[in-house]
C-alpha positions as CSV (number, residue, x, y, z in Angstrom):
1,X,50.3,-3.2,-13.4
2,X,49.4,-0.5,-15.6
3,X,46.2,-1.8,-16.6
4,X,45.2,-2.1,-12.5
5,X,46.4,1.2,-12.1
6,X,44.7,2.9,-14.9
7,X,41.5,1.2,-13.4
8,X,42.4,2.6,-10.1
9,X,42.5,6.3,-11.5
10,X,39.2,5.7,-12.8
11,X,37.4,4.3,-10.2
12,X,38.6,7.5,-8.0
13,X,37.4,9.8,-10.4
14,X,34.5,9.0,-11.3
15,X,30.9,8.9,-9.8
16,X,27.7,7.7,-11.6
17,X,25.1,10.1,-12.9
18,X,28.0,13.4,-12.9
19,X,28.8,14.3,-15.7
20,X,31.9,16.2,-14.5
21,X,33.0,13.4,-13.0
22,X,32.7,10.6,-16.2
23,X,35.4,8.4,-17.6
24,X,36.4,10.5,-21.1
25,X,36.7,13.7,-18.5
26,X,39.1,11.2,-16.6
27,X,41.3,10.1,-19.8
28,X,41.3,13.7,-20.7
29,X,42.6,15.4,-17.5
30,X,44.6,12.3,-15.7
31,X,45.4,9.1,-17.8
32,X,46.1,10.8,-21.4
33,X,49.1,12.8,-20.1
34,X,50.1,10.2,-17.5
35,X,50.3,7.2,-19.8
36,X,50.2,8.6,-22.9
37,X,47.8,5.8,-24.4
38,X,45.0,6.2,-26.6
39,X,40.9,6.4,-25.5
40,X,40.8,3.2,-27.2
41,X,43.1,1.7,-25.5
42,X,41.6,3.6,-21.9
43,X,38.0,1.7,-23.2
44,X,39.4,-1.5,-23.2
45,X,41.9,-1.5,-20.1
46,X,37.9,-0.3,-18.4
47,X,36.8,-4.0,-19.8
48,X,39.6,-5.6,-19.0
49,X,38.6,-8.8,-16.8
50,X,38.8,-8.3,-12.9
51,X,39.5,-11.9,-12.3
52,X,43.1,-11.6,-14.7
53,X,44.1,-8.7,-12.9
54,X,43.3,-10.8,-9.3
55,X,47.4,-11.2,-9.0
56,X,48.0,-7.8,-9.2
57,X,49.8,-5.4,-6.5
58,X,49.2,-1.9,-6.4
59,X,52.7,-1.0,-4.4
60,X,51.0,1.4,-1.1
61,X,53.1,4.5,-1.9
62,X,52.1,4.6,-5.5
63,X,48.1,3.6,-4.2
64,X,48.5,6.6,-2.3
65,X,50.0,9.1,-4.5
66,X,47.8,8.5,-7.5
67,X,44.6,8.5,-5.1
68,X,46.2,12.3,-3.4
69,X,46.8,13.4,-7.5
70,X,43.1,12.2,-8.3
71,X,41.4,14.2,-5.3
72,X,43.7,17.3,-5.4
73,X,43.0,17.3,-9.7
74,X,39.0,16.8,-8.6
75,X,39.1,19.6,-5.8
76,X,40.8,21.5,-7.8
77,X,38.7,21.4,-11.1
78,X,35.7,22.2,-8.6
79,X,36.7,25.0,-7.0
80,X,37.8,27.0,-10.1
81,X,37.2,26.9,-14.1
82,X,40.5,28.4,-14.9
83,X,42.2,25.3,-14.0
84,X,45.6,24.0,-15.7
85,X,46.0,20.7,-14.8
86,X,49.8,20.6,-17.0
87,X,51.3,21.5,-13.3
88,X,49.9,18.7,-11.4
89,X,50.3,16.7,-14.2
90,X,54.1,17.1,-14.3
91,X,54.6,16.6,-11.0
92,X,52.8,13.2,-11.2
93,X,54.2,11.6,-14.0
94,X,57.8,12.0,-12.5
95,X,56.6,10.6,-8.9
96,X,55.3,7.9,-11.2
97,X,58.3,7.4,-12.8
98,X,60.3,7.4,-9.2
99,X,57.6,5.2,-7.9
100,X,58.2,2.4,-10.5
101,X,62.0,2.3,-10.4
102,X,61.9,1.4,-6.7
């Protein structure tokens, strides 16, 4: 589920042609310090096969939560360059945590 997850984040953040908006920016400000995993490993969970992931339930609370991190940490970073995203970032990794206990 992570990888399907991890995809998720990404799809949400970024947008073609914006380059505030591209996939190291997302590894750097969401998925490093929510899954602690290498770019590397970011790059290939991006080119991970669609069709092996077709079994694969995103749980509607934790859909929701990571898309309302994703827009508030994109809102955010555009209305201000003095942003700190270790707050949200905090907050996010334990409603993950709480999110896949249950």
């Amino acid at each position: 589920m992570r990888i399907a997850l991890i995809r998720y984040v990404d799809a949400l953040f970024y947008e073609a042609g914006d380059m505030r908006w591209c996939h190291k920016r997302c590894y750097k400000l969401l998925v490093r310090d929510l899954w602690d995993i290498s770019e590397n490993t970011f790059r290939l969970y991006l080119r991970y096969p669609s069709e092996r992931l077709a079994g694969v339930e995103i749980p509607p609370r934790l859909r929701y939560l990571v898309r309302f991190y994703v827009l508030l940490t994109k809102r955010e970073l555009a209305m201000s360059n003095a942003y700190d995203p270790a707050v949200l970032s905090r907050i996010a990794k334990v409603a993950l945590e709480d999110c896949s206990r249950s």
